[in-house]
Biopython code that builds the backbone (N, CA, C, O; Angstrom):
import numpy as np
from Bio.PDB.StructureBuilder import StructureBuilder

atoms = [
    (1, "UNK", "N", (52.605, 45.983, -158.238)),
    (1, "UNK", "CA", (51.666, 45.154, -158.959)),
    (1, "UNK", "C", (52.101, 44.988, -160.417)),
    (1, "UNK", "O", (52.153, 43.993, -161.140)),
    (2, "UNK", "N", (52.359, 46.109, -160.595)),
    (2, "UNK", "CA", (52.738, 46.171, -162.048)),
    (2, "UNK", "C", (54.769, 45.150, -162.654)),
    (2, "UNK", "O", (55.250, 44.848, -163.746)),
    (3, "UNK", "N", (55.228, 45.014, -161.280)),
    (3, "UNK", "CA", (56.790, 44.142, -161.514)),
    (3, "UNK", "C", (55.701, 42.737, -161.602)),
    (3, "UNK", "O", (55.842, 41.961, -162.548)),
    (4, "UNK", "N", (54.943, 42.560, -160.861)),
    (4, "UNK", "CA", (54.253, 41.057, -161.079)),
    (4, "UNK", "C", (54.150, 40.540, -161.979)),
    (4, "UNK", "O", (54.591, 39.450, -162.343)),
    (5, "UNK", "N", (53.178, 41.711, -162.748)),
    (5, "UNK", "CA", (52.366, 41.177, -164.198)),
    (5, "UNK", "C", (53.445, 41.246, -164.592)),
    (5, "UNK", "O", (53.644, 40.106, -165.013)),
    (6, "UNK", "N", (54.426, 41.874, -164.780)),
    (6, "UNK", "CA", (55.879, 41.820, -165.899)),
    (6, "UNK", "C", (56.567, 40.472, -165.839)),
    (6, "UNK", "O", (57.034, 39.965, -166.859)),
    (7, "UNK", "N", (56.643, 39.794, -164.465)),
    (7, "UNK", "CA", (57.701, 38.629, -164.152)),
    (7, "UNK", "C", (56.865, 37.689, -164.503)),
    (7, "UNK", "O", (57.430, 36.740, -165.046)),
    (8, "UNK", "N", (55.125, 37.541, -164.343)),
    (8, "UNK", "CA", (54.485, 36.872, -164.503)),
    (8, "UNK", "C", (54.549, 36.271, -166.340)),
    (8, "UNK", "O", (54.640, 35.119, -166.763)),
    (9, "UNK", "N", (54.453, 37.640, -167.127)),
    (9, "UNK", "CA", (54.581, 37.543, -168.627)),
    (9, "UNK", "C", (55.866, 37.119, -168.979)),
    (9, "UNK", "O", (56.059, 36.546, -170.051)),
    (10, "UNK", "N", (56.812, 37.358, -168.137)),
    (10, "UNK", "CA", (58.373, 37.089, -168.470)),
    (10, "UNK", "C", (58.531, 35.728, -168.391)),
    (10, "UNK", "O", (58.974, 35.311, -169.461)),
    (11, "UNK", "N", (58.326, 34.688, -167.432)),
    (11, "UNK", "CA", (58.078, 33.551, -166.959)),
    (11, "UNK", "C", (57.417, 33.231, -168.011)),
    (11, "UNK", "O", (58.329, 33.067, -168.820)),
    (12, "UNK", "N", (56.386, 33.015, -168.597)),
    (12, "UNK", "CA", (54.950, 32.373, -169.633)),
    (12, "UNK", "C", (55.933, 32.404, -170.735)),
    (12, "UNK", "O", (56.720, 31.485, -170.965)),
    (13, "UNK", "N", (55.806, 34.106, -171.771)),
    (13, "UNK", "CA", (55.706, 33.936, -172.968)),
    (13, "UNK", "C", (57.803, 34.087, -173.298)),
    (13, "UNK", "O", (58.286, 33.259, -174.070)),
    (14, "UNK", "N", (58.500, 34.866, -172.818)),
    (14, "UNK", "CA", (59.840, 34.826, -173.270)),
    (14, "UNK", "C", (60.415, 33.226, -173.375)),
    (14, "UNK", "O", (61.066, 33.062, -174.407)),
    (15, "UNK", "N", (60.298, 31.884, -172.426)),
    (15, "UNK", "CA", (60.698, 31.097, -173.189)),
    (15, "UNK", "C", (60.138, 30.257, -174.496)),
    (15, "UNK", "O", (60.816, 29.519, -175.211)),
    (16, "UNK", "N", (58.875, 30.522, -174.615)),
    (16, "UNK", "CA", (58.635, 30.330, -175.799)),
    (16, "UNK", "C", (59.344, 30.623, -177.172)),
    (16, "UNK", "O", (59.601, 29.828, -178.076)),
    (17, "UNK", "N", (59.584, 31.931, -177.094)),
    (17, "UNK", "CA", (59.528, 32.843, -178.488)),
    (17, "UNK", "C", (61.653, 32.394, -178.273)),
    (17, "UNK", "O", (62.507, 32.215, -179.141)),
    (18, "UNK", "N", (61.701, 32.382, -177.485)),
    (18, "UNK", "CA", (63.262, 32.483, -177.153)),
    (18, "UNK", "C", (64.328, 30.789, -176.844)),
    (18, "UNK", "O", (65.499, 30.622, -176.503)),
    (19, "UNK", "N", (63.541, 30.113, -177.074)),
    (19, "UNK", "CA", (63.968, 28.738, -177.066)),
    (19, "UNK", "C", (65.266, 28.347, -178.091)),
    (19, "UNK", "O", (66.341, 27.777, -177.902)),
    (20, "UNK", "N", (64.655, 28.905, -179.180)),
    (20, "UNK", "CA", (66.416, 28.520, -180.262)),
    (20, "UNK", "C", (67.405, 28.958, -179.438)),
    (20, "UNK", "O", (68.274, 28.086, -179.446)),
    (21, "UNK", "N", (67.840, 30.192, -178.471)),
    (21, "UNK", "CA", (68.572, 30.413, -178.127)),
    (21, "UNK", "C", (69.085, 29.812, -176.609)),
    (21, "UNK", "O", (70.207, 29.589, -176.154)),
    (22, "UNK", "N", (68.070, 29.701, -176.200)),
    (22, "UNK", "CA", (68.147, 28.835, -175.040)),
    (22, "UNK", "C", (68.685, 27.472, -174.660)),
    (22, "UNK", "O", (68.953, 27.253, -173.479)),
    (23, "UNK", "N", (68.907, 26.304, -175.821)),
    (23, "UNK", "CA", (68.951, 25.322, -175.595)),
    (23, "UNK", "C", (70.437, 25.313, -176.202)),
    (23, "UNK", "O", (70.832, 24.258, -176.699)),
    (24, "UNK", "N", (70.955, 25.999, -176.193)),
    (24, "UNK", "CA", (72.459, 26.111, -176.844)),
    (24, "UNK", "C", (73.585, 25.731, -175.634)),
    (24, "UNK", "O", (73.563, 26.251, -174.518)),
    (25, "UNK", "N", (74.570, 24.726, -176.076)),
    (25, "UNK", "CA", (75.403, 24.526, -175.282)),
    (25, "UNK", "C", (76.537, 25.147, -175.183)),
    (25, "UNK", "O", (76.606, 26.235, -175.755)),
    (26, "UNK", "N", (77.717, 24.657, -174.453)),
    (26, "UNK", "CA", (78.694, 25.331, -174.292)),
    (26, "UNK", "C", (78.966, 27.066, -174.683)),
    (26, "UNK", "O", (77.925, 27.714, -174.575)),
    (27, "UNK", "N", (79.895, 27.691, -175.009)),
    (27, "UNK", "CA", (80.370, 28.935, -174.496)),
    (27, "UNK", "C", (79.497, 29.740, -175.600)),
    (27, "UNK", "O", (79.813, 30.869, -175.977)),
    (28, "UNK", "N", (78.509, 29.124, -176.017)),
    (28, "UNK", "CA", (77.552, 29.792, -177.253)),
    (28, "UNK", "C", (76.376, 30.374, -176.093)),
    (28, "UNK", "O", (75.988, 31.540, -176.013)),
    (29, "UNK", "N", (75.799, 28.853, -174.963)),
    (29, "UNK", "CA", (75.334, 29.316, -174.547)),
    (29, "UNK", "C", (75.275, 30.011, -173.315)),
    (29, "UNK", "O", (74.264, 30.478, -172.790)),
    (30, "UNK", "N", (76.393, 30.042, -172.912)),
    (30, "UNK", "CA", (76.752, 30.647, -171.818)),
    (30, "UNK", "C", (76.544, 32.347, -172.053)),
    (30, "UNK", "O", (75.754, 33.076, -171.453)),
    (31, "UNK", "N", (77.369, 32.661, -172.959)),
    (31, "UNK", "CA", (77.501, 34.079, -173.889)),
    (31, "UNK", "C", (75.640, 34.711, -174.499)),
    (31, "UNK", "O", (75.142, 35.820, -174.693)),
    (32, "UNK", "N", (75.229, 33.513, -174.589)),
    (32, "UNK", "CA", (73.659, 33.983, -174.716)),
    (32, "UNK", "C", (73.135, 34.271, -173.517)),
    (32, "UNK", "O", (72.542, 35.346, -173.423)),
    (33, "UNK", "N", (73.240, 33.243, -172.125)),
    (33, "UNK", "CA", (72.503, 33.628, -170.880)),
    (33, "UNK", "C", (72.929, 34.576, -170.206)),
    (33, "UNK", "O", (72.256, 35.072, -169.302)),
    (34, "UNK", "N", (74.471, 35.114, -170.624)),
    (34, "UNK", "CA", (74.718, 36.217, -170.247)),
    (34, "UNK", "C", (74.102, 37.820, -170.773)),
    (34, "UNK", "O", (73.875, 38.814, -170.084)),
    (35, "UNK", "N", (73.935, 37.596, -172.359)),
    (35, "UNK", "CA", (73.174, 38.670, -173.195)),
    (35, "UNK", "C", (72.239, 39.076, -172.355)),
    (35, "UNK", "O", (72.159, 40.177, -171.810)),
    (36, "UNK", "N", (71.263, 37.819, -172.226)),
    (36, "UNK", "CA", (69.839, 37.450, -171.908)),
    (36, "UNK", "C", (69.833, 37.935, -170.890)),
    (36, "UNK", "O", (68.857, 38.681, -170.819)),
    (37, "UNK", "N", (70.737, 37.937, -169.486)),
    (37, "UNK", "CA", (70.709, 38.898, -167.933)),
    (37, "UNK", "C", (70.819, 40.179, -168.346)),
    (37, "UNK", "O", (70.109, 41.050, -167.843)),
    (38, "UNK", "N", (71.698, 40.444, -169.286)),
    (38, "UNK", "CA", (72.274, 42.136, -169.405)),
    (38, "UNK", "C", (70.961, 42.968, -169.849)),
    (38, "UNK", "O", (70.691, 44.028, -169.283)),
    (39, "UNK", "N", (70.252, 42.507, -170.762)),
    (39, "UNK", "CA", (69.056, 43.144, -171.046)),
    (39, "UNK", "C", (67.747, 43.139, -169.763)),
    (39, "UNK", "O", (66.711, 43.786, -169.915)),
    (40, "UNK", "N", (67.960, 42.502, -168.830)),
    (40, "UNK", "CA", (67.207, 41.806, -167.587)),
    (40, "UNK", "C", (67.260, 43.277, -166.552)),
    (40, "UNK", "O", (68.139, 44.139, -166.523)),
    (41, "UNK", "N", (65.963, 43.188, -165.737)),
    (41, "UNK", "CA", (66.409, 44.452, -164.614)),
    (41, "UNK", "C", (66.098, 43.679, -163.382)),
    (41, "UNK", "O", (65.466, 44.104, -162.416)),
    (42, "UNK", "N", (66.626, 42.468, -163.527)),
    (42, "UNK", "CA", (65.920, 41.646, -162.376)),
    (42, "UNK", "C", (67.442, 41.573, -161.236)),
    (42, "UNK", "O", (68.555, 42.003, -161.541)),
    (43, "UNK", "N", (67.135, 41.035, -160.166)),
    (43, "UNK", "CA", (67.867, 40.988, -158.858)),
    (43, "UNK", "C", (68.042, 39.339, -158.795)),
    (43, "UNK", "O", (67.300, 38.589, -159.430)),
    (44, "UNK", "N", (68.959, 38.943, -158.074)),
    (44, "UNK", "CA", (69.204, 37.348, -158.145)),
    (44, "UNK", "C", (67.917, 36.465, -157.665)),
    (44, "UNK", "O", (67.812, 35.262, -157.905)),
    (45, "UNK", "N", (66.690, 37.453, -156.754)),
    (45, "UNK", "CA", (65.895, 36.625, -156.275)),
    (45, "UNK", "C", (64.502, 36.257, -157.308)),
    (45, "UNK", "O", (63.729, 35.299, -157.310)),
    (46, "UNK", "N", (64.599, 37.558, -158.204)),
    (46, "UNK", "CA", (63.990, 36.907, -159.584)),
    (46, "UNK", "C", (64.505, 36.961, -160.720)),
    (46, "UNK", "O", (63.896, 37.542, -161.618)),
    (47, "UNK", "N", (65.663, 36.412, -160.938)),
    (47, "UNK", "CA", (66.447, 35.465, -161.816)),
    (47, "UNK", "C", (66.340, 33.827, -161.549)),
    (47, "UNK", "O", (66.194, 32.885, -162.327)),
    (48, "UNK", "N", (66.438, 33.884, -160.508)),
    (48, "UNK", "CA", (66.292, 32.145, -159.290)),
    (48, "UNK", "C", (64.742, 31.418, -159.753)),
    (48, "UNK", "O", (64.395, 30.237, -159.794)),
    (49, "UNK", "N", (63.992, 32.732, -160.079)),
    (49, "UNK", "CA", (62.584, 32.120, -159.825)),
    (49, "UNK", "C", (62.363, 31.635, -161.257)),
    (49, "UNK", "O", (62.009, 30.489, -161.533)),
    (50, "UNK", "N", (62.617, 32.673, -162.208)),
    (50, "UNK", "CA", (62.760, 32.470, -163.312)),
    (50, "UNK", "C", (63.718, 31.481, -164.149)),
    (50, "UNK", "O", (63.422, 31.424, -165.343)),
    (51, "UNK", "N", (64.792, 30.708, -163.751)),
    (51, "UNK", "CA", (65.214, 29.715, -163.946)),
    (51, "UNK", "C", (64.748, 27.930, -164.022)),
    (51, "UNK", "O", (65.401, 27.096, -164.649)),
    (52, "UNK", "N", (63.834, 27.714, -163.448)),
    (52, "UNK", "CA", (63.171, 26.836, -163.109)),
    (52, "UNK", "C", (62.162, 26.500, -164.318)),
    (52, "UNK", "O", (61.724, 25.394, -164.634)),
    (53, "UNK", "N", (61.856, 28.033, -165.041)),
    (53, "UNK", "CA", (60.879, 28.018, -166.261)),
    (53, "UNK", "C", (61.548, 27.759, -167.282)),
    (53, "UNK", "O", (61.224, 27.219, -168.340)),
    (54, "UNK", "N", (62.792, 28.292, -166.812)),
    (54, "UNK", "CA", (63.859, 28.306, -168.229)),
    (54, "UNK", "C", (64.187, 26.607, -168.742)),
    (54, "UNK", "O", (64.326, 26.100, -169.855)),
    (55, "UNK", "N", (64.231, 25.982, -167.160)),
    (55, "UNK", "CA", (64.841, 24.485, -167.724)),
    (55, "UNK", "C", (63.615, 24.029, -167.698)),
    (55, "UNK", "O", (63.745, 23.099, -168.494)),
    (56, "UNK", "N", (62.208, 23.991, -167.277)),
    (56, "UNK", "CA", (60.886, 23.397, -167.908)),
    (56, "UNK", "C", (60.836, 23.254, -168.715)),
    (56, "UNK", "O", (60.479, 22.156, -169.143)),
    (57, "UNK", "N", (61.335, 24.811, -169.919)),
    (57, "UNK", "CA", (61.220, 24.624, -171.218)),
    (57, "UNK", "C", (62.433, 23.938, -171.970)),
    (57, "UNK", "O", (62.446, 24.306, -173.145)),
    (58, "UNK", "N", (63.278, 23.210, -171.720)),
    (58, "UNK", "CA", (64.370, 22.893, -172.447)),
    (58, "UNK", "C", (65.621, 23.517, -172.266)),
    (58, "UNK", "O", (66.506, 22.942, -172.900)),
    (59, "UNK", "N", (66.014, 24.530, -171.597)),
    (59, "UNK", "CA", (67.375, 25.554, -171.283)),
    (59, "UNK", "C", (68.212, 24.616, -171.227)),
    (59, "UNK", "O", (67.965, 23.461, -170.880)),
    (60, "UNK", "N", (69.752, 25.262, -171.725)),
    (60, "UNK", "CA", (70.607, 24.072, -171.187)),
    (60, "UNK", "C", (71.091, 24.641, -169.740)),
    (60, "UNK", "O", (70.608, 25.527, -169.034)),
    (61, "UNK", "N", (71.946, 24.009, -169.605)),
    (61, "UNK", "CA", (72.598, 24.406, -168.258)),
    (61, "UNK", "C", (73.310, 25.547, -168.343)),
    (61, "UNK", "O", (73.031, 26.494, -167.608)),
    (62, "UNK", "N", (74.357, 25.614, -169.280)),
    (62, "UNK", "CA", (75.212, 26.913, -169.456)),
    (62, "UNK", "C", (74.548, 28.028, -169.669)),
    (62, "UNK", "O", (74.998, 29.082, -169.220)),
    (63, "UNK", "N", (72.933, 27.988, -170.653)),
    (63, "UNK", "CA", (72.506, 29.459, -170.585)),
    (63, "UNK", "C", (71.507, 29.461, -168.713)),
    (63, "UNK", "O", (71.138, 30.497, -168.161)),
    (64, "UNK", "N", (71.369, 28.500, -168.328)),
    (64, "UNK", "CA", (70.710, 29.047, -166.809)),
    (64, "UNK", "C", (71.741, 29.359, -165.940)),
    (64, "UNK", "O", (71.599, 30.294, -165.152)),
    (65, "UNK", "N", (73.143, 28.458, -165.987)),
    (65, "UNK", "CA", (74.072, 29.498, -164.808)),
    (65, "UNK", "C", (74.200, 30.751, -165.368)),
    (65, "UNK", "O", (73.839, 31.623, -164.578)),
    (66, "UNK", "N", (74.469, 31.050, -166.129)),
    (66, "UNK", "CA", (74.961, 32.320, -167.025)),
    (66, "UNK", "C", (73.552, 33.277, -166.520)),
    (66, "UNK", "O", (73.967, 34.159, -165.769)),
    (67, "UNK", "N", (72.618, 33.336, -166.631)),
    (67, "UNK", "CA", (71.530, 33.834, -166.727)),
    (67, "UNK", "C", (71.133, 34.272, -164.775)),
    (67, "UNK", "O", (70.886, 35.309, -164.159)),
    (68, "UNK", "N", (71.293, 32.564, -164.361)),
    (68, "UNK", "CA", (71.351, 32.597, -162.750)),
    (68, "UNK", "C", (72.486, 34.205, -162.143)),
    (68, "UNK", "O", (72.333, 35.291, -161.584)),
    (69, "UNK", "N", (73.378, 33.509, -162.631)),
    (69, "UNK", "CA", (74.910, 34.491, -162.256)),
    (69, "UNK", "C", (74.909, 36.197, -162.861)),
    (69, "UNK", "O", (75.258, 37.237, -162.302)),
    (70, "UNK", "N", (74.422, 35.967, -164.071)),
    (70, "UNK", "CA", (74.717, 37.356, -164.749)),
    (70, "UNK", "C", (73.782, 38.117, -164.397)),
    (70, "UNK", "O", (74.037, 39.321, -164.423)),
    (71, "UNK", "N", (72.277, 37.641, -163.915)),
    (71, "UNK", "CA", (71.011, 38.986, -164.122)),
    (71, "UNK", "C", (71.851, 39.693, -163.027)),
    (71, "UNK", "O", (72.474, 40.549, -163.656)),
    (72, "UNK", "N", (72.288, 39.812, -161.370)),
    (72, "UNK", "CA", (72.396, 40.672, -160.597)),
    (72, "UNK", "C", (73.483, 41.391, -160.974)),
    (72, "UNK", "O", (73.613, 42.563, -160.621)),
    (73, "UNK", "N", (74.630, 40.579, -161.947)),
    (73, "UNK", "CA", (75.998, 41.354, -161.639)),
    (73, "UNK", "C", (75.767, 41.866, -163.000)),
    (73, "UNK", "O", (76.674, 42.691, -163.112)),
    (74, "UNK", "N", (75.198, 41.875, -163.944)),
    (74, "UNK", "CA", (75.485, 42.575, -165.466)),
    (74, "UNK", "C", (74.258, 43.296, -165.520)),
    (74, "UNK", "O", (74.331, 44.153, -166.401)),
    (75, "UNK", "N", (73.160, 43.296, -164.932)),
    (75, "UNK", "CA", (72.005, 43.625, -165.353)),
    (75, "UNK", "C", (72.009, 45.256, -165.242)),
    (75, "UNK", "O", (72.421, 45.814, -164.225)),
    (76, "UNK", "N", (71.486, 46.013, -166.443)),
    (76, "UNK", "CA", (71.765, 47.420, -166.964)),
    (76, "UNK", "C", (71.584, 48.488, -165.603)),
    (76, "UNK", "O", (72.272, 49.506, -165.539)),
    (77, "UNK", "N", (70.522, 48.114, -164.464)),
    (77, "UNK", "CA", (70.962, 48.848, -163.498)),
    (77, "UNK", "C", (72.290, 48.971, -162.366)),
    (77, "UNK", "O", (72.565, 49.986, -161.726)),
    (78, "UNK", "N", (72.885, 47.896, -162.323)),
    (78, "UNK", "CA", (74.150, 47.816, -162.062)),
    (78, "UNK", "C", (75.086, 48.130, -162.452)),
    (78, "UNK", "O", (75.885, 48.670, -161.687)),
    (79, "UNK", "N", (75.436, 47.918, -163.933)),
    (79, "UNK", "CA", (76.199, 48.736, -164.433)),
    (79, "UNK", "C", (76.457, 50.173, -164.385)),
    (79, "UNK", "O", (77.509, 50.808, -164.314)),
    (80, "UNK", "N", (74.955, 50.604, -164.455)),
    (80, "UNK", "CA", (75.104, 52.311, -164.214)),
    (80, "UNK", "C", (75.377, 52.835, -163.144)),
    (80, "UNK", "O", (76.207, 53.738, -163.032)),
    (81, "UNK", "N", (74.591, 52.250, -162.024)),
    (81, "UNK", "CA", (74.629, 52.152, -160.660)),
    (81, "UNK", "C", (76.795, 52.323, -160.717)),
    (81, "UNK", "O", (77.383, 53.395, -160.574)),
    (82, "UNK", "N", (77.442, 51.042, -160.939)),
    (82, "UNK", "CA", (78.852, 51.279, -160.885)),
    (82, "UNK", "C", (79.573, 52.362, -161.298)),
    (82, "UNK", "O", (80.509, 52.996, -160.811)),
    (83, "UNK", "N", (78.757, 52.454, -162.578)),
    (83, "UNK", "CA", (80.086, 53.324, -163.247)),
    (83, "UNK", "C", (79.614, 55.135, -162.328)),
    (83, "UNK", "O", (80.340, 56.119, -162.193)),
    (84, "UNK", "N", (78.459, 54.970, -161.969)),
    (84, "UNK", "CA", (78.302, 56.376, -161.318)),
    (84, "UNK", "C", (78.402, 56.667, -159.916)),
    (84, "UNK", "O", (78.290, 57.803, -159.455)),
    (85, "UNK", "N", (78.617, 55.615, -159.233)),
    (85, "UNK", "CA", (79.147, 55.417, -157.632)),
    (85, "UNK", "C", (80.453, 55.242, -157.555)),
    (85, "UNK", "O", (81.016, 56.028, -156.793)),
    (86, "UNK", "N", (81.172, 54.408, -158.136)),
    (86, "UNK", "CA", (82.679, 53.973, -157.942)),
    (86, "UNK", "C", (83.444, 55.029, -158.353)),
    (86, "UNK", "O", (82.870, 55.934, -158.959)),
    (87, "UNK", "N", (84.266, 55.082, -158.211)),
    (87, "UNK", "CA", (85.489, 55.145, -159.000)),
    (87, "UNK", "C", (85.910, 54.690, -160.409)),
    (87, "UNK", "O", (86.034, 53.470, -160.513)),
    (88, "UNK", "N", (86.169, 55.456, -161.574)),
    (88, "UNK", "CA", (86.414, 54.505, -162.689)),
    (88, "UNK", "C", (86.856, 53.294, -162.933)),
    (88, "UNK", "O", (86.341, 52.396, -163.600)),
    (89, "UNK", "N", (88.545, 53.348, -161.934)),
    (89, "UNK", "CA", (89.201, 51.881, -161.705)),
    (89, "UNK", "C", (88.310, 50.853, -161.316)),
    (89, "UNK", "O", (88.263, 49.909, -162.104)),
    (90, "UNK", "N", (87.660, 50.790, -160.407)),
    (90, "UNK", "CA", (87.087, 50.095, -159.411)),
    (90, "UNK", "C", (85.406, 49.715, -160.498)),
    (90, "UNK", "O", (84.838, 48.628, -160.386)),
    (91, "UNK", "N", (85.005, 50.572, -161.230)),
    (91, "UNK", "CA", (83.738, 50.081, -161.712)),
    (91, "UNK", "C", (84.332, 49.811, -163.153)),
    (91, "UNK", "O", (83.472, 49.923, -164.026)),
    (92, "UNK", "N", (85.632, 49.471, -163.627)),
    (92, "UNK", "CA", (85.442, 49.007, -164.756)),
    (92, "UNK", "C", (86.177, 47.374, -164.461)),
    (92, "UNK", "O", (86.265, 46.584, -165.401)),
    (93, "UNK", "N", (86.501, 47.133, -163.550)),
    (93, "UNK", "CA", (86.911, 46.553, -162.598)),
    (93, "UNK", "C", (85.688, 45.023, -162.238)),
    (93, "UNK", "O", (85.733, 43.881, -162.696)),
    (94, "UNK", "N", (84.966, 45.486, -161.520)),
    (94, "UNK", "CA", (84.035, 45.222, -160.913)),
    (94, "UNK", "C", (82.898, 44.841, -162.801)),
    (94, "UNK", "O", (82.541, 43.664, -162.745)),
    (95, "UNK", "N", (82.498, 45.367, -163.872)),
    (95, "UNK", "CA", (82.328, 44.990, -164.822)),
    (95, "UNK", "C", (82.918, 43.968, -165.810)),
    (95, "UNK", "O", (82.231, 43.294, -166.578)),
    (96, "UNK", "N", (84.120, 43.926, -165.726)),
    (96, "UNK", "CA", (84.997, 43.102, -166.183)),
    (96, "UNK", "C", (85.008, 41.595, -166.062)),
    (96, "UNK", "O", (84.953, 40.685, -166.888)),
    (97, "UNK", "N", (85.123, 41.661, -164.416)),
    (97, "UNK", "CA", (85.086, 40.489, -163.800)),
    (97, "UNK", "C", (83.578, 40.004, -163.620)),
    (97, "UNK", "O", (83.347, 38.815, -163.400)),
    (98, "UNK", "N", (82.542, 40.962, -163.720)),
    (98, "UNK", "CA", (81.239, 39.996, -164.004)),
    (98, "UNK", "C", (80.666, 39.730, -165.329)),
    (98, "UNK", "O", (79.491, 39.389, -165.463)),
    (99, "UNK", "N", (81.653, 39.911, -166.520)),
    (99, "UNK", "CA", (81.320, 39.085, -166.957)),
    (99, "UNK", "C", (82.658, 37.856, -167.651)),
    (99, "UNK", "O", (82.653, 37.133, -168.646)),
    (100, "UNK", "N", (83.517, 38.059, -166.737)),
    (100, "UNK", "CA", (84.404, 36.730, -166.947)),
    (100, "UNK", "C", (83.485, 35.782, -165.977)),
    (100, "UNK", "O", (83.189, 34.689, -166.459)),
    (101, "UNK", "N", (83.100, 36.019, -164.934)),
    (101, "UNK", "CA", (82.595, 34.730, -164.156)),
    (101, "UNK", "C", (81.434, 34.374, -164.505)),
    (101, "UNK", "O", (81.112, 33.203, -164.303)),
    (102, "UNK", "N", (80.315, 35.470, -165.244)),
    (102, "UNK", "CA", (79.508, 35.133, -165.984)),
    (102, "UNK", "C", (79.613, 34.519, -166.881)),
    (102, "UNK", "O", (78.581, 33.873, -167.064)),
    (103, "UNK", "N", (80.653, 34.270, -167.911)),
    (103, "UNK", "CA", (80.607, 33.692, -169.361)),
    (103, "UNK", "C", (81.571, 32.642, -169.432)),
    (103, "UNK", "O", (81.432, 31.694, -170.205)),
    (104, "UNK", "N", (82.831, 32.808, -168.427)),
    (104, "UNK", "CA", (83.477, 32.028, -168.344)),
    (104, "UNK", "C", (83.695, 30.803, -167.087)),
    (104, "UNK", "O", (84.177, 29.681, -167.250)),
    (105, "UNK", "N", (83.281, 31.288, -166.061)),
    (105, "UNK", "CA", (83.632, 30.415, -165.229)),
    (105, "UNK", "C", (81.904, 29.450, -165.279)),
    (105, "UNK", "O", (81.720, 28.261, -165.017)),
    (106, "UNK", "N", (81.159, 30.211, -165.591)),
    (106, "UNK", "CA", (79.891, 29.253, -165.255)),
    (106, "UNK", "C", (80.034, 28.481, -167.037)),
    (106, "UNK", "O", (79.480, 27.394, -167.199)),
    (107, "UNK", "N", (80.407, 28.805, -167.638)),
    (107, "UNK", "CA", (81.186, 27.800, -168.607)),
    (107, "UNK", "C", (81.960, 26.593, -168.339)),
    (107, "UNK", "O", (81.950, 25.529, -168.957)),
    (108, "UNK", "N", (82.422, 26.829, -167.634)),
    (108, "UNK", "CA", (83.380, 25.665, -166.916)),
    (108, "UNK", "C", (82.603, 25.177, -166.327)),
    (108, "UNK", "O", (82.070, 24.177, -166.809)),
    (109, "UNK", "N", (82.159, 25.703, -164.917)),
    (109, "UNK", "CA", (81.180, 24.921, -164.318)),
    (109, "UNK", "C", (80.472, 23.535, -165.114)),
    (109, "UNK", "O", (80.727, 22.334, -165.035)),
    (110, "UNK", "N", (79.312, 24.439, -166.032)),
    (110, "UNK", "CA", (79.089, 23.499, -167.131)),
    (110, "UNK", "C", (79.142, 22.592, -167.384)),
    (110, "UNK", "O", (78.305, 21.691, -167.437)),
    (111, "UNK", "N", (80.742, 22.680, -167.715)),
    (111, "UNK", "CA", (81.432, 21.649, -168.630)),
    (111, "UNK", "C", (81.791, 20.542, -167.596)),
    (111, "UNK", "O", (82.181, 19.461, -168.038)),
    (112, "UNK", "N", (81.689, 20.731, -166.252)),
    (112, "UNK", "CA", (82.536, 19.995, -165.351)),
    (112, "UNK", "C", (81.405, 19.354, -165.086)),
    (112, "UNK", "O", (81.663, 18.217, -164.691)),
    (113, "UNK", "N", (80.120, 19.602, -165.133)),
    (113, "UNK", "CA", (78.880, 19.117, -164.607)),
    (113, "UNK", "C", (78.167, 18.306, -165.589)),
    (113, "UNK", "O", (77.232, 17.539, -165.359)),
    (114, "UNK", "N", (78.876, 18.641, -167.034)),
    (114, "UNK", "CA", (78.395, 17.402, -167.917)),
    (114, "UNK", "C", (79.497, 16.068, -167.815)),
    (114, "UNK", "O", (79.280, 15.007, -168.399)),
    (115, "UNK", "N", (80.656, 16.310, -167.007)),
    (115, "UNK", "CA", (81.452, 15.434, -167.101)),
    (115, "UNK", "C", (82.537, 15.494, -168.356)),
    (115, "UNK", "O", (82.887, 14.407, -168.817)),
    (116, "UNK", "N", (83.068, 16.663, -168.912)),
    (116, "UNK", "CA", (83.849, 16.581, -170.232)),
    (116, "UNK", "C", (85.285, 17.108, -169.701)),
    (116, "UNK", "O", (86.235, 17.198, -170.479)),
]
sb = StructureBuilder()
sb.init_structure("model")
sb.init_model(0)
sb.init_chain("A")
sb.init_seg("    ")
for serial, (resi, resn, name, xyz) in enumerate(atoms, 1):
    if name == "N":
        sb.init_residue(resn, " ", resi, " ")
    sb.init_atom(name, np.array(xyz, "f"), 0.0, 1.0, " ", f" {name:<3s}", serial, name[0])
structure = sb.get_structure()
């Protein structure tokens, strides 16, 4: 009950207060929607839900893939989750690459989807 009221308040009041950062394009905002997952303890199925609010309010595209992509693979329980299950190689590894495809490839994406 209590993840509800949280996603419920997360949804409402964070794009408000958080909009300057939100509406930022290219690899500014990509690098923000990635911040914005890493601090996140959410799973891809409420990141998904929460995206929809993000572009209601104005989001650009680069901070919602970034944000879409990054909450499951960067988000602070995963990370720990890695580095204390894996193997060092393998979980710095596995960190690395989420956030090149987080910051960079949904950057591209982006860019390919505005047509530039």
């Amino acid at each position: 009950m209590i993840g509800i009221l949280i996603s419920g308040l997360a949804l409402t009041i964070l794009p408000i207060y958080f909009k300057p950062y939100f509406v930022r394009t290219g690899f500014t905002g990509s690098l923000l929607g990635a911040l914005f997952a890493l601090l996140q303890p959410f799973c891809s199925c409420c990141s998904s839900v929460m995206a929809p609010s993000f572009a209601r309010r104005g989001a650009s595209t680069n901070f919602l893939l970034s944000f879409v992509v990054g909450a499951p693979m960067l988000n602070v329980t995963t990370i720990v989750l890695a580095l204390a299950l894996l193997p060092a190689p393998f979980a710095v590894t596995r960190i690395v690459a989420g956030v090149v495809v987080t910051v960079l490839v949904t950057c591209v994406v982006a860019r390919a989807e505005r047509g530039e």
